[in-house]
Backbone as XML, in Angstrom:
<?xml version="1.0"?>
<chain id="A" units="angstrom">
  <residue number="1" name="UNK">
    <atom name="N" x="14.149" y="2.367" z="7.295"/>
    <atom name="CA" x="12.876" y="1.852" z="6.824"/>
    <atom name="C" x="12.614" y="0.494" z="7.469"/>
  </residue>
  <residue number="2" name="UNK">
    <atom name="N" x="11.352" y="0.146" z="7.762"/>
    <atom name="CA" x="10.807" y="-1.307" z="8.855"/>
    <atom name="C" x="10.626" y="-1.866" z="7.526"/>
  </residue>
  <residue number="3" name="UNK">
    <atom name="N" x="10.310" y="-3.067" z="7.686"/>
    <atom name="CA" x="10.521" y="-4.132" z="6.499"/>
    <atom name="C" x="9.025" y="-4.955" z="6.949"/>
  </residue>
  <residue number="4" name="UNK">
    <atom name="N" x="7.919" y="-4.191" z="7.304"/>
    <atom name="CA" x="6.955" y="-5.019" z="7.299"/>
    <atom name="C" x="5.849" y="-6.149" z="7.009"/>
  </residue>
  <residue number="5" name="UNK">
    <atom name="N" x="5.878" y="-6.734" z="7.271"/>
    <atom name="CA" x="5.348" y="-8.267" z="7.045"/>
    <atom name="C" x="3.690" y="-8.238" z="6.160"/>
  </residue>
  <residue number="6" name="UNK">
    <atom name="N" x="2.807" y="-9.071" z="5.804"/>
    <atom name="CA" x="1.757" y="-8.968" z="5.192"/>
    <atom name="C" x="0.325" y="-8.595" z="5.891"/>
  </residue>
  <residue number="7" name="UNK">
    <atom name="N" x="0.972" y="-9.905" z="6.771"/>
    <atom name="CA" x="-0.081" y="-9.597" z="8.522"/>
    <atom name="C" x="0.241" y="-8.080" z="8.939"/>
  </residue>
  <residue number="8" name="UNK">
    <atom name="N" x="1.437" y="-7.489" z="9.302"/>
    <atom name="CA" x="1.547" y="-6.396" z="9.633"/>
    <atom name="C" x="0.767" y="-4.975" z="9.021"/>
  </residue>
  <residue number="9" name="UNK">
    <atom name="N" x="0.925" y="-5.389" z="7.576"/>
    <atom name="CA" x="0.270" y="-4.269" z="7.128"/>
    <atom name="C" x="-1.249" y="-4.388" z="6.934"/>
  </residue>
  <residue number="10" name="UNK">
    <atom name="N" x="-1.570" y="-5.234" z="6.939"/>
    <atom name="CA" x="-3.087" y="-5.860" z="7.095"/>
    <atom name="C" x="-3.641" y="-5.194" z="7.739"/>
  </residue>
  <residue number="11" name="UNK">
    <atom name="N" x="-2.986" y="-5.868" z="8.872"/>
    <atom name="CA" x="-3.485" y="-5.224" z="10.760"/>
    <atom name="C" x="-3.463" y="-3.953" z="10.878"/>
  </residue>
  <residue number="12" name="UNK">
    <atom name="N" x="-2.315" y="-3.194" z="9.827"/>
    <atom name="CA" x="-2.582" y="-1.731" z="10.724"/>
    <atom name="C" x="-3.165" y="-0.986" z="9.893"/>
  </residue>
  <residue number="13" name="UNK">
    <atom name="N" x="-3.386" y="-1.583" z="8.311"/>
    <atom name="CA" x="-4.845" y="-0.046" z="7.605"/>
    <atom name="C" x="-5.955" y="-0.878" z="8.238"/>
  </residue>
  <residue number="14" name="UNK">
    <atom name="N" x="-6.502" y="-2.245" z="8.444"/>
    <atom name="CA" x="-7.691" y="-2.669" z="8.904"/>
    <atom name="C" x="-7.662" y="-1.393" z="10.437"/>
  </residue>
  <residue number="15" name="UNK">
    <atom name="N" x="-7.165" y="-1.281" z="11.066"/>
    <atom name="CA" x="-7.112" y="-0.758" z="12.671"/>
    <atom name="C" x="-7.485" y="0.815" z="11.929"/>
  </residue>
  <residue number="16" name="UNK">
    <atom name="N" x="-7.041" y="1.151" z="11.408"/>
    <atom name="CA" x="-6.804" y="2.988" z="11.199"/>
    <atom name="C" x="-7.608" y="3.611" z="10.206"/>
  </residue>
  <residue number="17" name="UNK">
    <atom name="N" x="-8.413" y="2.258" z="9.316"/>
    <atom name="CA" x="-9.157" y="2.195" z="8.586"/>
    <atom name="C" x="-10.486" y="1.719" z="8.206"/>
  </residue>
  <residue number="18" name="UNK">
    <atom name="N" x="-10.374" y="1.717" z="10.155"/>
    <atom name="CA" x="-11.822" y="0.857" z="10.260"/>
    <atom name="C" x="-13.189" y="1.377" z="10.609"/>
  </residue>
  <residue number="19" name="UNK">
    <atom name="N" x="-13.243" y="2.196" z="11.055"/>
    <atom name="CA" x="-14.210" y="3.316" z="11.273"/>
    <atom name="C" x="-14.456" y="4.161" z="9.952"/>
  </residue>
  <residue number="20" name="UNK">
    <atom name="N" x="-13.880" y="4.135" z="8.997"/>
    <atom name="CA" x="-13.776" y="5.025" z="7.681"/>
    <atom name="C" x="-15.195" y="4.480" z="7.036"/>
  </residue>
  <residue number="21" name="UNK">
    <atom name="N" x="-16.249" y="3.594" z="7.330"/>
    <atom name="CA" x="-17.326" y="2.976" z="6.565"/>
    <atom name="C" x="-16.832" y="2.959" z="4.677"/>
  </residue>
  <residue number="22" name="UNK">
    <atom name="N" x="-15.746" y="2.370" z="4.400"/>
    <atom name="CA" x="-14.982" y="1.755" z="3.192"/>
    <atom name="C" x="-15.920" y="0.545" z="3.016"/>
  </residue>
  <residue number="23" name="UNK">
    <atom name="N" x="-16.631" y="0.607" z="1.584"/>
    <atom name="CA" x="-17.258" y="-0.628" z="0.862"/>
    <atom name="C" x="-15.388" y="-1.200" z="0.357"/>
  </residue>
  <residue number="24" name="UNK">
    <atom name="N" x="-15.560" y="-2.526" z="0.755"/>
    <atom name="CA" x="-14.661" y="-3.365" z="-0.255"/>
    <atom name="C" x="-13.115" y="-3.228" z="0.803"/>
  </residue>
  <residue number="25" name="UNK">
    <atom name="N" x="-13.097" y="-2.818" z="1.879"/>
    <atom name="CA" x="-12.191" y="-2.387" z="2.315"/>
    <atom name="C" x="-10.829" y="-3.123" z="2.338"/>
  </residue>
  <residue number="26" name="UNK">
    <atom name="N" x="-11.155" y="-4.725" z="2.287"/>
    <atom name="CA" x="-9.876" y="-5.737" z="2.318"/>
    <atom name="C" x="-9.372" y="-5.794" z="0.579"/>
  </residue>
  <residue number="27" name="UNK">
    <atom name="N" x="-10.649" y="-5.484" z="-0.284"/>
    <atom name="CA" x="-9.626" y="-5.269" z="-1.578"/>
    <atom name="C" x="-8.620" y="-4.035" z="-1.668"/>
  </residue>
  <residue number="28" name="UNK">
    <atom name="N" x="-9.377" y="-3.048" z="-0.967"/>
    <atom name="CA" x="-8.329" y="-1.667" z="-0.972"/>
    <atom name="C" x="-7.028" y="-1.772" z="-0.106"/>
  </residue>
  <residue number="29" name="UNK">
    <atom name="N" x="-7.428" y="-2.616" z="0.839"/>
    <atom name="CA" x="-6.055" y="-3.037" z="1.862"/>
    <atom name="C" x="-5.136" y="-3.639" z="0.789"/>
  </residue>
  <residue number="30" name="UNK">
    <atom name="N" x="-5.599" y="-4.795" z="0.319"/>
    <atom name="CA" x="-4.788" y="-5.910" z="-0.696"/>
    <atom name="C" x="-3.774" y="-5.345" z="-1.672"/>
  </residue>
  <residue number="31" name="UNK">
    <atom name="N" x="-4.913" y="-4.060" z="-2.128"/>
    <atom name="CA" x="-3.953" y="-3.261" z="-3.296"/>
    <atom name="C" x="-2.603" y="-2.199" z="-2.847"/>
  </residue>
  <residue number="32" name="UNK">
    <atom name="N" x="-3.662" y="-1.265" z="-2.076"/>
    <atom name="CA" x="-2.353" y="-0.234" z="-1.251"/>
    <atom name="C" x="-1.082" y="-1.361" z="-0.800"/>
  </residue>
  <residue number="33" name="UNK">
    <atom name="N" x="-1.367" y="-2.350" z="0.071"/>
    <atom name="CA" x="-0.336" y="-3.287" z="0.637"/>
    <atom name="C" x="0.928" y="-3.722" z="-0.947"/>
  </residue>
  <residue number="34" name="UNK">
    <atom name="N" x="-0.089" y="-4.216" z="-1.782"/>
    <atom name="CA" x="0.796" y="-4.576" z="-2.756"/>
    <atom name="C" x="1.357" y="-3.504" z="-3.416"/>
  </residue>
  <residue number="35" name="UNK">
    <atom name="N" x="0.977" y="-2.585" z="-3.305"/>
    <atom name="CA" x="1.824" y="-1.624" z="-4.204"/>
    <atom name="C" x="3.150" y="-1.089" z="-3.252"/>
  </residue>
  <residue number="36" name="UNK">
    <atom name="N" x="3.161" y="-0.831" z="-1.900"/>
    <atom name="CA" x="3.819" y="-0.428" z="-0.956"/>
    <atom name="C" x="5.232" y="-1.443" z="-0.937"/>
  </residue>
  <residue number="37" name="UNK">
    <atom name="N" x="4.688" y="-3.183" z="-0.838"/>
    <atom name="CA" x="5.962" y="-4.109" z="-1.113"/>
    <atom name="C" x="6.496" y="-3.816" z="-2.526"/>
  </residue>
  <residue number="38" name="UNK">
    <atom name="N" x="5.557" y="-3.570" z="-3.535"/>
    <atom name="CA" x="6.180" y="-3.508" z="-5.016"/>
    <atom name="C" x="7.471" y="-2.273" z="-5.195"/>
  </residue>
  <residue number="39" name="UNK">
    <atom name="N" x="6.890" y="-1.231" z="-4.588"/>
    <atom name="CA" x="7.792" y="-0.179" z="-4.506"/>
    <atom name="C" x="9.112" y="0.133" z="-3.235"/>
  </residue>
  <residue number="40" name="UNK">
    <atom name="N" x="8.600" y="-0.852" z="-2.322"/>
    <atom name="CA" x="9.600" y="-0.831" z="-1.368"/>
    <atom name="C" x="10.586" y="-2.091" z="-0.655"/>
  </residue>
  <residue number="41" name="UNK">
    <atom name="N" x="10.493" y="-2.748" z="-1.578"/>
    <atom name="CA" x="10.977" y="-4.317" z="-0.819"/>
    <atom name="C" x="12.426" y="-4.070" z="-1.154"/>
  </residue>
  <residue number="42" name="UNK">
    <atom name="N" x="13.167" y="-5.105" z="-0.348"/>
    <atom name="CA" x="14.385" y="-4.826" z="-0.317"/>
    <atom name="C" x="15.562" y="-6.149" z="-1.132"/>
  </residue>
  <residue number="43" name="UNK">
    <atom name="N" x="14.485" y="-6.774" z="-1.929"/>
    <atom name="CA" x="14.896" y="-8.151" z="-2.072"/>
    <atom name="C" x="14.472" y="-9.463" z="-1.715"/>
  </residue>
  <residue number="44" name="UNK">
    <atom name="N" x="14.917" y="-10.598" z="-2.465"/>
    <atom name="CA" x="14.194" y="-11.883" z="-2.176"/>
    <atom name="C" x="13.796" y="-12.305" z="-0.551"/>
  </residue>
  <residue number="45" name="UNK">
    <atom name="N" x="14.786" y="-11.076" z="0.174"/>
    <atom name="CA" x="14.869" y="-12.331" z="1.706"/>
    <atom name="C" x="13.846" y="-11.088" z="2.284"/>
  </residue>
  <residue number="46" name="UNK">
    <atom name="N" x="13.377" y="-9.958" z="1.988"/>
    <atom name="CA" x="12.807" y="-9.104" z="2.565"/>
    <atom name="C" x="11.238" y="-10.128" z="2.964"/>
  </residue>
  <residue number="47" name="UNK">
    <atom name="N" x="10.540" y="-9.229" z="3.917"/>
    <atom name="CA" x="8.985" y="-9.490" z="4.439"/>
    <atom name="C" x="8.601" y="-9.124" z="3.634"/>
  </residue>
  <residue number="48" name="UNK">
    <atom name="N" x="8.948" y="-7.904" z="2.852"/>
    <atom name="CA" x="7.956" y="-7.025" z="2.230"/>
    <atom name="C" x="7.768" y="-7.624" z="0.239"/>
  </residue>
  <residue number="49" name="UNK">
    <atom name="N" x="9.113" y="-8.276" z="0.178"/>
    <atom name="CA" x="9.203" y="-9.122" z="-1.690"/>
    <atom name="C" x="8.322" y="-10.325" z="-1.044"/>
  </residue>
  <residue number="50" name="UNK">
    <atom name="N" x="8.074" y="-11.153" z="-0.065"/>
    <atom name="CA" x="7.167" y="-11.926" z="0.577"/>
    <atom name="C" x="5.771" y="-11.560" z="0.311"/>
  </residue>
  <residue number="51" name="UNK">
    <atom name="N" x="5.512" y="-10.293" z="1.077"/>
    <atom name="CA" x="4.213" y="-9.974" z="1.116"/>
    <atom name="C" x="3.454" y="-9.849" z="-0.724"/>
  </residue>
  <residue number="52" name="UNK">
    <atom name="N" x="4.565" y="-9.366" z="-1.417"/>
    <atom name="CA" x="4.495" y="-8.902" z="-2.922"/>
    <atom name="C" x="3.917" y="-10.498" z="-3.327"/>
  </residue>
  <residue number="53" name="UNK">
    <atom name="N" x="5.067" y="-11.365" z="-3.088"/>
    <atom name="CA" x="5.125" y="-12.611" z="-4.059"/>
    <atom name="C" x="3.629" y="-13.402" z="-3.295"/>
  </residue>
  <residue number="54" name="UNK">
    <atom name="N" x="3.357" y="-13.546" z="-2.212"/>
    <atom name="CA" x="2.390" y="-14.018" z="-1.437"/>
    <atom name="C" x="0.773" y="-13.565" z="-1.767"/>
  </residue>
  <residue number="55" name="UNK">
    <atom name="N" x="0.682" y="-12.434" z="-2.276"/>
    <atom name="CA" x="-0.455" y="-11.366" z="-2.369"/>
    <atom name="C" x="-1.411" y="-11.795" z="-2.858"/>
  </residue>
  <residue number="56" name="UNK">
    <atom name="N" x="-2.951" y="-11.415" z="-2.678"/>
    <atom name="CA" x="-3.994" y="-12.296" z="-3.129"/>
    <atom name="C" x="-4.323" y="-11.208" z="-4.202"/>
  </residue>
  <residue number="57" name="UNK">
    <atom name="N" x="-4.061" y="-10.027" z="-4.828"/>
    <atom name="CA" x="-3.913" y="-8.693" z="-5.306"/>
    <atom name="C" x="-2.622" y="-9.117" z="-6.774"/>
  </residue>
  <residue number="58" name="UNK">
    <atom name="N" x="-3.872" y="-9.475" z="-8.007"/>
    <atom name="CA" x="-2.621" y="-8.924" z="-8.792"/>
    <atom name="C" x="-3.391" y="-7.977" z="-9.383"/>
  </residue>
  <residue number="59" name="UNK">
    <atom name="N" x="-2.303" y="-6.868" z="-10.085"/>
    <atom name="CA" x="-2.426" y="-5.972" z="-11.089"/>
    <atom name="C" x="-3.053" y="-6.526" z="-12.238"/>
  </residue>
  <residue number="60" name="UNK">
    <atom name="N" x="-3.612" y="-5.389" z="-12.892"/>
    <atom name="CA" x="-4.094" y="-5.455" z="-13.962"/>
    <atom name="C" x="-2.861" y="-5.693" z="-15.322"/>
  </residue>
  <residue number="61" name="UNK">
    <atom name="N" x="-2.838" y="-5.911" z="-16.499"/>
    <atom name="CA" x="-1.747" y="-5.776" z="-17.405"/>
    <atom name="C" x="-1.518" y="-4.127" z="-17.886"/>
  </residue>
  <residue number="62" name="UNK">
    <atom name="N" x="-2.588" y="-3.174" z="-17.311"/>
    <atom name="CA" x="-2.242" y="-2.159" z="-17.775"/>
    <atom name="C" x="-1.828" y="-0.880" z="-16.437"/>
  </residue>
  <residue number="63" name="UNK">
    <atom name="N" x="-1.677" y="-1.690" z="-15.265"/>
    <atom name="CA" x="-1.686" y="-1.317" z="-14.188"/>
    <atom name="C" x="0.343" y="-1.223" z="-14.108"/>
  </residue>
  <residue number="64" name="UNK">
    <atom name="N" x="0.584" y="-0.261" z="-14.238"/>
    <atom name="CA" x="2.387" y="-0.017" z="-13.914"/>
    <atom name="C" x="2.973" y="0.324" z="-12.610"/>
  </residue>
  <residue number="65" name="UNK">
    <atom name="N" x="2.025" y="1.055" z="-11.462"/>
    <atom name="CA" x="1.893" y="1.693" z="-10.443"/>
    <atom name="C" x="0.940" y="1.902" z="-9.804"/>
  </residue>
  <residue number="66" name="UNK">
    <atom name="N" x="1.224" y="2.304" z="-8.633"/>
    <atom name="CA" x="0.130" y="2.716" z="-7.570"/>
    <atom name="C" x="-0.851" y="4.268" z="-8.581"/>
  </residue>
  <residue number="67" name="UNK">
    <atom name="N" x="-0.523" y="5.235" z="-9.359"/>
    <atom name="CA" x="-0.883" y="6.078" z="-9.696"/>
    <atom name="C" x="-2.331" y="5.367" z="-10.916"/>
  </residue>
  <residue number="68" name="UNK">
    <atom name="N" x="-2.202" y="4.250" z="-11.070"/>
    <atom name="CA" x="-2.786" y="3.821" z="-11.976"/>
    <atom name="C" x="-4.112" y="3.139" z="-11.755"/>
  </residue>
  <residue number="69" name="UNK">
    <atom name="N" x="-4.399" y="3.430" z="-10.272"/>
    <atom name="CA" x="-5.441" y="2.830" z="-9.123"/>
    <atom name="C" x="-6.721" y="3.303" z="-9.431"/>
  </residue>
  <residue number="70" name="UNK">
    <atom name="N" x="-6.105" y="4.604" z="-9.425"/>
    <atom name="CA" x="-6.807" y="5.839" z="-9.688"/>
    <atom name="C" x="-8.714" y="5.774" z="-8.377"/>
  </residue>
  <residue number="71" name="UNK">
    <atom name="N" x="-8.074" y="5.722" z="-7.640"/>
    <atom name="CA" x="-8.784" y="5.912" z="-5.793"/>
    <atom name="C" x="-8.287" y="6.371" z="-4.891"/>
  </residue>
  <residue number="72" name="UNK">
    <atom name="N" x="-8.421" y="7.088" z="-4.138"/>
    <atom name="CA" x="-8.177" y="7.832" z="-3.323"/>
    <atom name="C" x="-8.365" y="7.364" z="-2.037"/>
  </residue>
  <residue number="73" name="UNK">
    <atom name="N" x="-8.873" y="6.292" z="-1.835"/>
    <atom name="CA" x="-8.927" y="5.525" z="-0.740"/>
    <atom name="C" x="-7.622" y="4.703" z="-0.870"/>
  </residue>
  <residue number="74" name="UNK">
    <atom name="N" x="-7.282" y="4.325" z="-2.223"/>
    <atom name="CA" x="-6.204" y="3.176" z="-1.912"/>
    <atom name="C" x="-5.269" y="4.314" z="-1.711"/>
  </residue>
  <residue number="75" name="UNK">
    <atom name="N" x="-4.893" y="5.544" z="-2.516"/>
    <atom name="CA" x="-3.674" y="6.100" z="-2.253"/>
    <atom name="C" x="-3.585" y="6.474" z="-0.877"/>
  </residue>
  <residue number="76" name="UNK">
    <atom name="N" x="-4.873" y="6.996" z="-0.197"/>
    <atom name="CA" x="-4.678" y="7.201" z="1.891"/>
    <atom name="C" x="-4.079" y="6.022" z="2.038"/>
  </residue>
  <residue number="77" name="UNK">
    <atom name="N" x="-4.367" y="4.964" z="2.270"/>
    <atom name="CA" x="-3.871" y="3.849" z="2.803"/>
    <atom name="C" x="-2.315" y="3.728" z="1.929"/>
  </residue>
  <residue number="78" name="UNK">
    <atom name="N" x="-1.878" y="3.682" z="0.478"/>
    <atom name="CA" x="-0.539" y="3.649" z="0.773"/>
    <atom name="C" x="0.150" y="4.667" z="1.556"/>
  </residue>
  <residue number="79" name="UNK">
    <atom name="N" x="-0.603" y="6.261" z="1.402"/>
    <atom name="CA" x="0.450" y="6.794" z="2.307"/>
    <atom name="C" x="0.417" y="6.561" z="3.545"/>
  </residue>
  <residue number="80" name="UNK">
    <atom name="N" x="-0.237" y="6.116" z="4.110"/>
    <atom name="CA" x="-0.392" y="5.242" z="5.412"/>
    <atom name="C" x="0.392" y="4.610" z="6.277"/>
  </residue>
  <residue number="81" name="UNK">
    <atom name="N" x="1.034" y="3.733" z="4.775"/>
    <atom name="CA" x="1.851" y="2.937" z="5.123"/>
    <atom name="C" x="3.155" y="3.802" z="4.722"/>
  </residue>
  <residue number="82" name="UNK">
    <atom name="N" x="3.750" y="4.037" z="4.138"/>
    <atom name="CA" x="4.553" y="5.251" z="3.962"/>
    <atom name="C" x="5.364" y="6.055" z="5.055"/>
  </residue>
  <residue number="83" name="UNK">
    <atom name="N" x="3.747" y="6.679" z="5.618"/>
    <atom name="CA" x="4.099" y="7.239" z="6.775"/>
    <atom name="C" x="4.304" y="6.304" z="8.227"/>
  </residue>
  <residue number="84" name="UNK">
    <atom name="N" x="3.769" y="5.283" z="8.407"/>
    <atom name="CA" x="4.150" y="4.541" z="8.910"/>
    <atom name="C" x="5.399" y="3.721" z="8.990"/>
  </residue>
  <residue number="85" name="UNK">
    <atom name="N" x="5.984" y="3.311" z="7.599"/>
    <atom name="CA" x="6.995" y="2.214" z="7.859"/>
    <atom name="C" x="8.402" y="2.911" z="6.900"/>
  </residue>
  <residue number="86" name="UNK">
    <atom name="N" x="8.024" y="3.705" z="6.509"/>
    <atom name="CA" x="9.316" y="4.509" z="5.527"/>
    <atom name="C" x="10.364" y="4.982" z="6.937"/>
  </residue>
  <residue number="87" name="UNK">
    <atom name="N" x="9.643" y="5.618" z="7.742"/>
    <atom name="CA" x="10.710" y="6.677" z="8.098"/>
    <atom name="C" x="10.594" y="8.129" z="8.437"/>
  </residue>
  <residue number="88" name="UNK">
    <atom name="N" x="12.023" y="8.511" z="8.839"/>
    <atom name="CA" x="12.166" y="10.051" z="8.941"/>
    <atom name="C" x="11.662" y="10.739" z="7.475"/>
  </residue>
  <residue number="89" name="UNK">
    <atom name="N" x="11.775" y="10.379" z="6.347"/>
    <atom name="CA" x="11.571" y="10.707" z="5.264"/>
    <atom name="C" x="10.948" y="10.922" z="4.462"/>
  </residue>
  <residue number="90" name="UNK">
    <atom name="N" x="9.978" y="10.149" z="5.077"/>
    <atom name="CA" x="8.860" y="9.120" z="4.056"/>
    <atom name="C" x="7.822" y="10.780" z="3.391"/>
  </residue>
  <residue number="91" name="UNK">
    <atom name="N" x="8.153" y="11.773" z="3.619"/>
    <atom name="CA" x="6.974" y="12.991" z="3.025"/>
    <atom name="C" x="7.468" y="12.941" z="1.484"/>
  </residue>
  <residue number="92" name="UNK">
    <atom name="N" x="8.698" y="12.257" z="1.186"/>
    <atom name="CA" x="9.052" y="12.853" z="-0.379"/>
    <atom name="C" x="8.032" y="11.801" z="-1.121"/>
  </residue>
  <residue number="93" name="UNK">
    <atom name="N" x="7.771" y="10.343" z="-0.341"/>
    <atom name="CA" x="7.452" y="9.374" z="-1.748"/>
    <atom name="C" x="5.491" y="9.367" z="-1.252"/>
  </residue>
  <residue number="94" name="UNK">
    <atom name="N" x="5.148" y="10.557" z="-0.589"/>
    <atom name="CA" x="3.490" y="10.269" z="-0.594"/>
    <atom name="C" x="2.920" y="11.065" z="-2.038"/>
  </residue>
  <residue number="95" name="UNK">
    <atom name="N" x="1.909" y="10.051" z="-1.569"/>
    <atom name="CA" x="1.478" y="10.619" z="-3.211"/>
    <atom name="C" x="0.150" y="11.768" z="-3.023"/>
  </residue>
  <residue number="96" name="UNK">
    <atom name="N" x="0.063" y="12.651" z="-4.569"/>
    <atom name="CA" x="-0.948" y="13.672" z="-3.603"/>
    <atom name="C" x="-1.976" y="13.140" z="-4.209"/>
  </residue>
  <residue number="97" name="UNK">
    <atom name="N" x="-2.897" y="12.759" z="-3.036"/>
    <atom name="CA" x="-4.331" y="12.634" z="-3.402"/>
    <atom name="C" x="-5.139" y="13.767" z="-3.911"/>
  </residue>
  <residue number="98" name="UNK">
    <atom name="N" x="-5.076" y="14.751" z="-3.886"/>
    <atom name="CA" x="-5.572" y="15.921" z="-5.214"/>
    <atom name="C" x="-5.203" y="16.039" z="-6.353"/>
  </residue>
  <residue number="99" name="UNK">
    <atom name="N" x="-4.300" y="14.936" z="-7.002"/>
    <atom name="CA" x="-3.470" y="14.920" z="-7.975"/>
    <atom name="C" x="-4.006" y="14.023" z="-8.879"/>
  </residue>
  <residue number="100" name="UNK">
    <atom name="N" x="-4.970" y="13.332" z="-8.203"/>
    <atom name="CA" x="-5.291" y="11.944" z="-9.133"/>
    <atom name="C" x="-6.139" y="12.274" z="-10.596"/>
  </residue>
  <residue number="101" name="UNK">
    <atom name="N" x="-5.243" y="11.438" z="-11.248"/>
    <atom name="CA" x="-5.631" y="11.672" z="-12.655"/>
    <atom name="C" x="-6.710" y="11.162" z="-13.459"/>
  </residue>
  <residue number="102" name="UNK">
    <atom name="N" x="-8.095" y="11.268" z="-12.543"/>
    <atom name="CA" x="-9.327" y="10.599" z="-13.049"/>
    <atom name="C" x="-10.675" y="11.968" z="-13.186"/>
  </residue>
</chain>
């Protein structure tokens, strides 16, 4: 797994996500990004507990997870990143966007 930085993940849903005509698109970046460090950081010295602790994106108090977004734009963009920075692996932790519970 890459341990990507804040800028990093910024840069690459803005790039892959930019042609998509997304109203609000840097809040949906902000959130997918934060949920991706929340669930994947590796610790205090990681980029990614950085990007978490740094984030202009907080949760709501009733917000526990990415499932709790409940958008389908933010969940593309976490799996995005997922598929991007997880790995050989990364198909077990995407989430299904037909699944959303709204």
């Amino acid at each position: 797994m890459k341990d990507p930085t804040q800028q990093e993940m910024f840069e690459f849903l803005s790039n892959k996500f930019e042609n998509a005509g997304i109203d609000g698109i840097i809040d949906n970046i902000l959130i997918s990004s934060y949920w991706f460090a929340y669930n994947f950081h590796d610790g205090q010295t990681s980029d990614l507990y950085s990007a978490l602790c740094n984030s202009f994106y907080s949760p709501s108090i009733l917000a526990n997870n990415i499932e709790d977004e409940y958008d389908s734009i933010i969940f593309a963009m976490y799996n995005a990143l997922i598929e991007k920075f997880i790995g050989e692996d990364y198909d077990q932790f995407l989430l299904d966007e037909n699944n959303i519970p709204y």
